[in-house]
TINUFI-789457 format. One line per field, with one value per residue (C-alpha): residue number from 1; residue in three letters; chain; x, y, z. Coordinates in Angstrom, 2 decimals. Example, Ala and Ser with C-alpha at 12.3 -4.5 7.8 and 13.67 -1.06 7.14 Angstrom:
2
vexro c(1,2) $
torgu c(Ala,Ser) $
kevex c(A,A) $
x c(12.30,13.67) $
y c(-4.50,-1.06) $
z c(7.80,7.14) $
***
This chain:
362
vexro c(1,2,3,4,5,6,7,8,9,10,11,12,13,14,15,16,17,18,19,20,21,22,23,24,25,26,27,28,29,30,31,32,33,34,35,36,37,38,39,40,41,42,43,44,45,46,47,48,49,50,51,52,53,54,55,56,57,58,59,60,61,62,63,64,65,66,67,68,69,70,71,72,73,74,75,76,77,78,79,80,81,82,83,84,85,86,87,88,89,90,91,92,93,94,95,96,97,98,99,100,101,102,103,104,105,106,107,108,109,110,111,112,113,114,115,116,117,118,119,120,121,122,123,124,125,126,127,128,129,130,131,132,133,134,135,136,137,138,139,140,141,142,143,144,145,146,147,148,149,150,151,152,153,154,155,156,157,158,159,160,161,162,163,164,165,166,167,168,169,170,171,172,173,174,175,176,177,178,179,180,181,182,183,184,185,186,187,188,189,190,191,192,193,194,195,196,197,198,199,200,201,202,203,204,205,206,207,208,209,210,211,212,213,214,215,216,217,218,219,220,221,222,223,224,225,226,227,228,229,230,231,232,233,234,235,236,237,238,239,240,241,242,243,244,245,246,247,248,249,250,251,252,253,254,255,256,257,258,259,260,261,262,263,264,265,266,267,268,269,270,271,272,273,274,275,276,277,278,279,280,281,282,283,284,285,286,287,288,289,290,291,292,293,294,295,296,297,298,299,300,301,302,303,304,305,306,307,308,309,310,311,312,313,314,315,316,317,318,319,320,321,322,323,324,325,326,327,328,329,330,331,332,333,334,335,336,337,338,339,340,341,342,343,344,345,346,347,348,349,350,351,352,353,354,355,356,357,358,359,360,361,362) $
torgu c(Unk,Unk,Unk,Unk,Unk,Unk,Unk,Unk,Unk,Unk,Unk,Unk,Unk,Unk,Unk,Unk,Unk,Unk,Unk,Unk,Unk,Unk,Unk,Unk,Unk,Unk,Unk,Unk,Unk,Unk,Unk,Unk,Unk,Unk,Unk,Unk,Unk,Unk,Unk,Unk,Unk,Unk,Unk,Unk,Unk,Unk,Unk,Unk,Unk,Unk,Unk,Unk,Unk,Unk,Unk,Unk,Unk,Unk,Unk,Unk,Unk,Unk,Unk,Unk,Unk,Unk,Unk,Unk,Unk,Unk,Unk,Unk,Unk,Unk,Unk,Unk,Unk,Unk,Unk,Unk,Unk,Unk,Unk,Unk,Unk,Unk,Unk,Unk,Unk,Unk,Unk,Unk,Unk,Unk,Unk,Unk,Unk,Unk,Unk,Unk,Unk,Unk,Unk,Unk,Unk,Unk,Unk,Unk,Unk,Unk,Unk,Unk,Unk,Unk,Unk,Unk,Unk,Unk,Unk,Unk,Unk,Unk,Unk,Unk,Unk,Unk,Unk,Unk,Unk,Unk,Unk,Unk,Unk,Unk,Unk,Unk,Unk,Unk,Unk,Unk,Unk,Unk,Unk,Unk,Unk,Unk,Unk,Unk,Unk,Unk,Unk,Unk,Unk,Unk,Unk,Unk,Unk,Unk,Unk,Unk,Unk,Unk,Unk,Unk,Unk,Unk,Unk,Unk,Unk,Unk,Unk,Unk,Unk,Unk,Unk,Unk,Unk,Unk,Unk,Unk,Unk,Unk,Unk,Unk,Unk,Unk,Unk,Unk,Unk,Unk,Unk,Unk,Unk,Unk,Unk,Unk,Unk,Unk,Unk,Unk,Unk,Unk,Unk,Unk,Unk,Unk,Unk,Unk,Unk,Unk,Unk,Unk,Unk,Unk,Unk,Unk,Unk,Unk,Unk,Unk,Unk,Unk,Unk,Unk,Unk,Unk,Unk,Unk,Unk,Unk,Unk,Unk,Unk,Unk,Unk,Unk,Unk,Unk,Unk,Unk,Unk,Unk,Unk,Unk,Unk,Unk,Unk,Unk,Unk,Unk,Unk,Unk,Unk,Unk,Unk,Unk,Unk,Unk,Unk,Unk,Unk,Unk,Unk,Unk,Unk,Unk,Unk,Unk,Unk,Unk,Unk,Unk,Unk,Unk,Unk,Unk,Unk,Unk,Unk,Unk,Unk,Unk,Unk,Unk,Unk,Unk,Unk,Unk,Unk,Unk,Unk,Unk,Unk,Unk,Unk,Unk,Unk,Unk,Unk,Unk,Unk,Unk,Unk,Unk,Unk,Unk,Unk,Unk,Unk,Unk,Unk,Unk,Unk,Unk,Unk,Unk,Unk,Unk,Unk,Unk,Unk,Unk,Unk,Unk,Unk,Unk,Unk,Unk,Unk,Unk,Unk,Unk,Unk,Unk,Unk,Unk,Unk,Unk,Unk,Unk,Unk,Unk,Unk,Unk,Unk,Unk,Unk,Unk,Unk,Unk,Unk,Unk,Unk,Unk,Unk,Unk,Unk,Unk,Unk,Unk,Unk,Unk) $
kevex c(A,A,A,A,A,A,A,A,A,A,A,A,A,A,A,A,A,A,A,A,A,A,A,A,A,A,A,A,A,A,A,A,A,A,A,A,A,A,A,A,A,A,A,A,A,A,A,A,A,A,A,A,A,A,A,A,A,A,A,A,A,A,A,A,A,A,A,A,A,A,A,A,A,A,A,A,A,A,A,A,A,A,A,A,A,A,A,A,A,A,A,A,A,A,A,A,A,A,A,A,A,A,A,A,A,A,A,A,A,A,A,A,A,A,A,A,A,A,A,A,A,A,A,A,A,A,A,A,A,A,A,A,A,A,A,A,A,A,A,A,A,A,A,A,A,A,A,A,A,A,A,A,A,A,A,A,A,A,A,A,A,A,A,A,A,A,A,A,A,A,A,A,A,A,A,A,A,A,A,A,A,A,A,A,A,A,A,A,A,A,A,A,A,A,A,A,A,A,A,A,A,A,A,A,A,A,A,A,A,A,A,A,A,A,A,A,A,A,A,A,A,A,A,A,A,A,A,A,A,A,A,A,A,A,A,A,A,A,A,A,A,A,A,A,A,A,A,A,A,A,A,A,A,A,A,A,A,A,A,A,A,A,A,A,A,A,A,A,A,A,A,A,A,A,A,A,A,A,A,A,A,A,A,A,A,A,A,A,A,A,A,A,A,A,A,A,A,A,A,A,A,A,A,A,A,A,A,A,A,A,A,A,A,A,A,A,A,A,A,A,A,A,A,A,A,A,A,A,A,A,A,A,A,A,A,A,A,A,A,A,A,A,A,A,A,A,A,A,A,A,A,A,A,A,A,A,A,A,A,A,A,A) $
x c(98.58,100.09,102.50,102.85,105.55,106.53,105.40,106.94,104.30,104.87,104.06,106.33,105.38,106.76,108.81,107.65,104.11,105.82,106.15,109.96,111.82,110.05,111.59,110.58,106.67,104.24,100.83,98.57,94.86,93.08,90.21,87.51,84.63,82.51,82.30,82.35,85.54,83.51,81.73,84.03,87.90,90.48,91.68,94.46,96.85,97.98,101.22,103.36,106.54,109.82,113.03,115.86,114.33,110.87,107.75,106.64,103.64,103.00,100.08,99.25,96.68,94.72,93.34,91.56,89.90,92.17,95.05,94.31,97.05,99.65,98.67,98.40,102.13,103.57,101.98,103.19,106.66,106.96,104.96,107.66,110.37,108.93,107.87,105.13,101.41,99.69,95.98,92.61,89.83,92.29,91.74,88.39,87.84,91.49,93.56,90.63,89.76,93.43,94.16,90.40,91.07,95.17,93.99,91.38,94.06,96.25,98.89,100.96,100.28,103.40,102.86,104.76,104.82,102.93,100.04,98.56,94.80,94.42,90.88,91.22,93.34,91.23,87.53,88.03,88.27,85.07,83.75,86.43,86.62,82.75,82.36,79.22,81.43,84.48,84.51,87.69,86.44,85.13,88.27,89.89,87.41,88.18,91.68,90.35,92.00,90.64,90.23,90.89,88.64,84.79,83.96,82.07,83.59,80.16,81.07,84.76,83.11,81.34,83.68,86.04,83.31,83.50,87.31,87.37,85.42,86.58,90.61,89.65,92.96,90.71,88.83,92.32,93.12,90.66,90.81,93.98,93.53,90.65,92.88,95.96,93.65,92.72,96.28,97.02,94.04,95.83,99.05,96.75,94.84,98.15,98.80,96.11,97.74,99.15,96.03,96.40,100.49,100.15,97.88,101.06,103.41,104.84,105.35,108.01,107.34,108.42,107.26,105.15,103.95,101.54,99.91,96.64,93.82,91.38,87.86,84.44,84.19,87.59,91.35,92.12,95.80,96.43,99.14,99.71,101.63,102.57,103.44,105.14,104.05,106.37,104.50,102.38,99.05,96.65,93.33,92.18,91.18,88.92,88.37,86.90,85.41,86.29,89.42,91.36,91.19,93.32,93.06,95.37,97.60,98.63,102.03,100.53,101.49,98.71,97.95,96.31,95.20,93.95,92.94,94.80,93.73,94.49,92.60,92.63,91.86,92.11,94.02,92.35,93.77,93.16,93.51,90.35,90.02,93.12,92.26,89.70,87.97,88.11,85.17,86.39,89.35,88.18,90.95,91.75,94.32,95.76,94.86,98.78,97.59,94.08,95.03,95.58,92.51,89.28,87.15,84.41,86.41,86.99,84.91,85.62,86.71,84.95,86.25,84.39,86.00,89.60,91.71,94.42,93.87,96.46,96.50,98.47,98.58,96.83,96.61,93.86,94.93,92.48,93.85,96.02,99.66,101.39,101.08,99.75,96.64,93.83,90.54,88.11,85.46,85.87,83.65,85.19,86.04,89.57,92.15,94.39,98.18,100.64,102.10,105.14,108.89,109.92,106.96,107.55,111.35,110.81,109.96,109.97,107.18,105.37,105.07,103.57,100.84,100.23,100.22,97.16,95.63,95.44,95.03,91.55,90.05,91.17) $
y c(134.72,136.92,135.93,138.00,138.73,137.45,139.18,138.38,136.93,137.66,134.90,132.83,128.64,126.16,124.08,121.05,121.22,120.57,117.82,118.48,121.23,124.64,124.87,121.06,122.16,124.27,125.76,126.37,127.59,127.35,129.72,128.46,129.91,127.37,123.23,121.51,120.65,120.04,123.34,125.40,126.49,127.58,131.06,131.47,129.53,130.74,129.11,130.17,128.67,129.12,131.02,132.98,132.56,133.68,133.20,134.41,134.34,133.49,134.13,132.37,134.83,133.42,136.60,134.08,131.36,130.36,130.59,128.18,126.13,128.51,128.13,124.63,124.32,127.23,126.00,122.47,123.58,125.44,123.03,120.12,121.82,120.70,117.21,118.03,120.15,121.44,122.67,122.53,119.86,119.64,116.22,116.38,119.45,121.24,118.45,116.40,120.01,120.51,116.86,116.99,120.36,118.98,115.80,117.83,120.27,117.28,118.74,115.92,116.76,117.42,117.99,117.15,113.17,113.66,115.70,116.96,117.98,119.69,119.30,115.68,115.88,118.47,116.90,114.70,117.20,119.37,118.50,119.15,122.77,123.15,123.71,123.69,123.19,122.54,125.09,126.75,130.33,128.94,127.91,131.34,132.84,130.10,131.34,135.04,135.31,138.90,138.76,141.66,140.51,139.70,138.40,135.18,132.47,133.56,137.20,136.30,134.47,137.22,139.92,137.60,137.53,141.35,141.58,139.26,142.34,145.68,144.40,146.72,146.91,147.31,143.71,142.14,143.22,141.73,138.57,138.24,139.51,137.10,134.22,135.38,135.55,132.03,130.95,133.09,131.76,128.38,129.16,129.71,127.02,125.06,125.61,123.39,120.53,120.25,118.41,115.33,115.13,114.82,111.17,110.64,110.72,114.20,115.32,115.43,114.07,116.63,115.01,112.29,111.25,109.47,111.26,110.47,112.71,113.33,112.67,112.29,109.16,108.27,108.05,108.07,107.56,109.13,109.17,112.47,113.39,116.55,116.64,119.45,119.63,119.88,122.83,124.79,123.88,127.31,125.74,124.79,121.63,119.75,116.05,113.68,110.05,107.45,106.40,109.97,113.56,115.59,119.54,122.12,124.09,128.06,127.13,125.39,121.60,119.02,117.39,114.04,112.26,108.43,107.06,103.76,100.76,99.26,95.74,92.17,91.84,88.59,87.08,85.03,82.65,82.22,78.28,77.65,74.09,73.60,73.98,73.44,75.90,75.69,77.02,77.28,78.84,80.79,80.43,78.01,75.68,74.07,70.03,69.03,70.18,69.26,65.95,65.83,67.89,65.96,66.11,66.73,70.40,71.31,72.12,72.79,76.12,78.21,81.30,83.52,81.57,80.43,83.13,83.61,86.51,89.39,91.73,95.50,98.46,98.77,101.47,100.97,100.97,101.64,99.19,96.20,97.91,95.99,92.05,90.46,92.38,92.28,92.57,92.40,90.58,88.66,91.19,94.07,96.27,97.55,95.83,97.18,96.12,96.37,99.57,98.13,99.96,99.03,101.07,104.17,104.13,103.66,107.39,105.01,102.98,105.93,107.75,105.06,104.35,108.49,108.42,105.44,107.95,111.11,108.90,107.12,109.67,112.98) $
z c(64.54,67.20,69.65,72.75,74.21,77.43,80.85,84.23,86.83,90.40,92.47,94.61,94.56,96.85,94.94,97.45,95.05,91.82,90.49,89.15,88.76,88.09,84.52,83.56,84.12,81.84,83.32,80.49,79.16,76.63,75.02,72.02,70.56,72.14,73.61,70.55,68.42,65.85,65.43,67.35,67.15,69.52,69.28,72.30,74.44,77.41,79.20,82.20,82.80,84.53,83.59,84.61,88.93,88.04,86.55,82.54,80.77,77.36,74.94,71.90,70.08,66.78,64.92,62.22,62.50,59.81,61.31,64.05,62.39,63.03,66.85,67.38,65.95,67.84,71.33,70.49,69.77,72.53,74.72,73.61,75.85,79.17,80.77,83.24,81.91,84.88,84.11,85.59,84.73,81.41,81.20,80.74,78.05,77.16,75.80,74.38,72.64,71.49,70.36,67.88,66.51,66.14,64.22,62.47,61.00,60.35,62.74,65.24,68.75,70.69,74.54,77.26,78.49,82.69,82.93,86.09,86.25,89.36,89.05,89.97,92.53,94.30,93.71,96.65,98.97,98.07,101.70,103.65,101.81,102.52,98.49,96.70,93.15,92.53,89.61,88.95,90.00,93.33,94.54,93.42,95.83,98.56,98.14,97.76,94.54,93.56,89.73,87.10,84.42,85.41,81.89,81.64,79.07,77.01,76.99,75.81,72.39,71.71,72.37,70.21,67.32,67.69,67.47,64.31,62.49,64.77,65.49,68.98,70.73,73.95,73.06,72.32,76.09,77.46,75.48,77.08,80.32,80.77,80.12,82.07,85.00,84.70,84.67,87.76,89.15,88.37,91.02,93.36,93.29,93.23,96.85,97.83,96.08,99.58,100.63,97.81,98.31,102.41,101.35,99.46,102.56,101.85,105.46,108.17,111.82,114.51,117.74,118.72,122.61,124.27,126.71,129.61,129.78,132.46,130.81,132.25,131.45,132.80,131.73,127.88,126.90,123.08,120.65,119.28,116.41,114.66,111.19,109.43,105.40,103.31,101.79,104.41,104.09,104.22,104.89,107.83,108.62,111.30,111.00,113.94,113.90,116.25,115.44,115.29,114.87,112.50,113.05,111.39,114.28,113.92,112.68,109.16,111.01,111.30,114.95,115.13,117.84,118.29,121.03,122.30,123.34,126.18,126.85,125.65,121.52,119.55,116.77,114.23,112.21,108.85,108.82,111.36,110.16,111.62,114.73,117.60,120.42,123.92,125.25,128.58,127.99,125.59,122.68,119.87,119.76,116.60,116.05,116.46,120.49,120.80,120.75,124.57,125.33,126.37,123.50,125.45,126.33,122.14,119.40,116.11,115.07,112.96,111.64,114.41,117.54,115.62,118.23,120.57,122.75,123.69,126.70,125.58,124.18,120.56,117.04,115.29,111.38,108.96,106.85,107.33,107.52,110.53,111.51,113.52,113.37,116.24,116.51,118.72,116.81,113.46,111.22,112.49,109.48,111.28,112.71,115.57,115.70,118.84,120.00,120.66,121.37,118.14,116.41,119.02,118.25,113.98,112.32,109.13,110.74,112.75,108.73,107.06,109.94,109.22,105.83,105.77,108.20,106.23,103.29,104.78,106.56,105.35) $
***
């Protein structure tokens, strides 16, 4: 089993898309002679980690398919250092594959306690990237992340094979180029993780107004935000439905906009056998009341016509965040709530209603 030594990796990360400190986490790859555990073996381990202010990488090289051993329990040692694996679609093939060929060798797996499979957190935003696949090599080229090595994972098994018999020092290299592009591929695509942690809240509010426009078909007041990641997001994005749109500005911060309304919504009450409709009035008033109202002027409520109504200024929230919530029909699907001084004057309130935003529509 060879061991390579370590190489610095130049590449600067944002420590806002870490999940901890830079030397608590461990990017890693693996490379097998094939899909199945069963059938196949792993012959390299590839990690990068943090030390001394920069990046390293580190190879774990299996010349024998007998000494796979040896590299399950050096990777696991060294692996057992750090508290957060980062990886791509990992969860899926990489640590199944390592934990099988680990119980098969009768070695105890020893890998750091959080994983994150950047795969997953990524696959939800395949439209908004206009991706056909979310394949790791796609989103190099998204991020035009030139690769050395052009090998296929097909290629590398047989050029593998090869080395088993020749020991090439040329085939080594490119064993282990091929896999230290995939983990430089993997701080690349890292810098997207931007999109999954701004759902999570991680943004700061620089400004927000409300502001009239001049349309054609009349006056439209907005309330516009702009939020400031806290790791500059690099793609663009353009998102627009009814309620809001969210566009990326030249300066990496995020605009949205959302229409407010200004009109008379209801309140429903959840309790509707409680209380009784006034037709003419056009609200529902509870029993205790309805007493002293001709009963020829009340009907019972049902859960369509149990409201009081409000005239203001309205957000529409995608799901129920503030109370009371409005609506202007009982089905609706959203709810509106007030846009009252108190929400205008709270950045605490103002970055929760943006953070059910971005994590609803974006």
């Amino acid at each position: 089993m060879i061991e390579q030594d370590q190489q610095t990796i130049t590449h600067s990360i944002s420590p806002a898309l870490l999940p901890a400190p830079a030397q608590e986490v461990l990017f890693f790859a693996i490379e097998t002679t094939g899909l199945s555990f069963e059938h196949s073996f792993l012959y390299l381990i590839g990690c990068i980690y943090y030390k001394e202010n920069n990046w390293h990488l580190l190879q774990f090289f299996s010349d024998h398919p007998e000494k796979e051993a040896d590299l399950l329990r050096s990777f696991f040692s060294f692996a057992s250092n750090y508290h957060y694996l980062i990886h791509y679609n990992g969860d899926h093939f990489a640590l199944p594959f390592l934990k099988k060929r680990a119980a098969k060798q009768n070695i105890p797996v020893s890998l750091p306690s959080e994983s994150i499979d950047l795969y997953k957190e990524l696959r939800p935003f395949q439209s908004l990237l206009n991706l056909t696949t979310m394949k790791q090599k796609n989103l190099e080229n998204y991020l035009h992340f030139s690769r050395k090595d052009t090998h296929t994972s097909k290629e590398q098994i047989k050029q593998y094979k090869i080395y088993l018999n020749t020991k090439e020092h040329n085939l080594l290299s490119s064993l282990l180029l091929h896999n230290k592009e995939t983990l430089k591929g993997l701080l690349f695509i890292l810098s997207l993780r931007t999109l999954p942690l701004l759902k999570k809240g991680h943004f700061h509010i620089q400004k927000t107004i409300c502001q009239s426009f001049s349309l054609l078909t009349g006056e439209q007041t907005l309330f516009v935000t702009r939020l400031l990641p806290f790791s500059p997001l690099l793609v663009p994005i353009y998102y627009q439905n009814e309620f809001c749109t969210i566009t990326t500005q030249m300066d990496h911060s995020i605009q949205i906009k959302i229409p407010v309304f200004t009109g008379t919504l209801k309140y429903f009450y959840s309790n509707y056998k409680d209380y009784y409709y006034l037709p003419e009035e056009d609200y529902a008033i509870h029993k205790s009341v309805a007493s002293y109202v001709d009963t020829s002027h009340r009907i019972k409520a049902k859960k369509s016509t149990c409201y009081t109504k409000k005239n203001s200024h309205f957000l529409i929230q995608p799901t129920p965040l503030y109370t009371p919530k409005f609506k202007q029909n009982y089905n609706d699907i959203y709810s509106y709530f007030e846009l009252t001084e108190e929400f205008l004057n709270s950045l605490a309130k103002q970055k929760d209603y943006f953070t059910i935003l971005l994590s609803q529509f974006l």
